[in-house]
C-alpha positions, -999 to +999 in steps of 0.1 A: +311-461-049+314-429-042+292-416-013+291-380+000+299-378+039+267-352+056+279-327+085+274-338+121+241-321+139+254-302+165+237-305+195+221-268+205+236-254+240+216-255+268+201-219+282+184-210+306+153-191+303+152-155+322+120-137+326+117-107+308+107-072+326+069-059+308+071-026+326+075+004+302+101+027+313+087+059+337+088+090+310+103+123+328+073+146+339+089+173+314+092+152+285+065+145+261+060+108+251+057+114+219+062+148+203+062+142+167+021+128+170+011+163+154+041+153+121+024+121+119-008+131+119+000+160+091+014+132+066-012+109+073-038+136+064-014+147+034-013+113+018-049+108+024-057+140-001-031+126-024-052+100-026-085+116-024-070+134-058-053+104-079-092+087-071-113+120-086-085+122-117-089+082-123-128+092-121-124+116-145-103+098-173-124+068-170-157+087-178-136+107-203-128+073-215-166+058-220-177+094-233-154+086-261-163+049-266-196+057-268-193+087-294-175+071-315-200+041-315-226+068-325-205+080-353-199+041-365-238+039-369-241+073-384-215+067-412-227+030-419-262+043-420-251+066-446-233+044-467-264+019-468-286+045-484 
């Protein structure tokens, strides 16, 4: 019979373990640490009205959307009402 052979496991090298440094680095007295805050904070508050607008235009259409519905329920009942008499 016909039997497929498997890989050998390769046994995984032995490492040693080195601690790592958790200091940040000192910034340069000069340098800012982060000097695009003030773009971040700009896009953050620009997507934030983007959203604030999609929201109010998703308002809108849906209560455009149930005005409708509900009009044309009112004309259903009008014209069956009429037919009937």
């Amino acid at each position: 019979m016909l039997r497929p052979k498997l890989p050998d496991i390769p046994t995984p090298p032995t490492t040693t373990v080195t601690p790592q440094q958790t200091q940040a680095p000192a910034s340069s007295a000069g340098h800012p640490v982060a000097p695009y805050v003030g773009v971040g904070v700009g896009a953050v508050a620009a997507v934030v009205v983007v959203g604030i607008v999609l929201t109010a235009l998703l308002a809108a259409v849906a209560v455009s959307a149930v005005s409708v519905a509900i009009a044309a329920v009112v004309l259903r009942s009008l014209v069956s009402s009429a037919h009937k008499r």
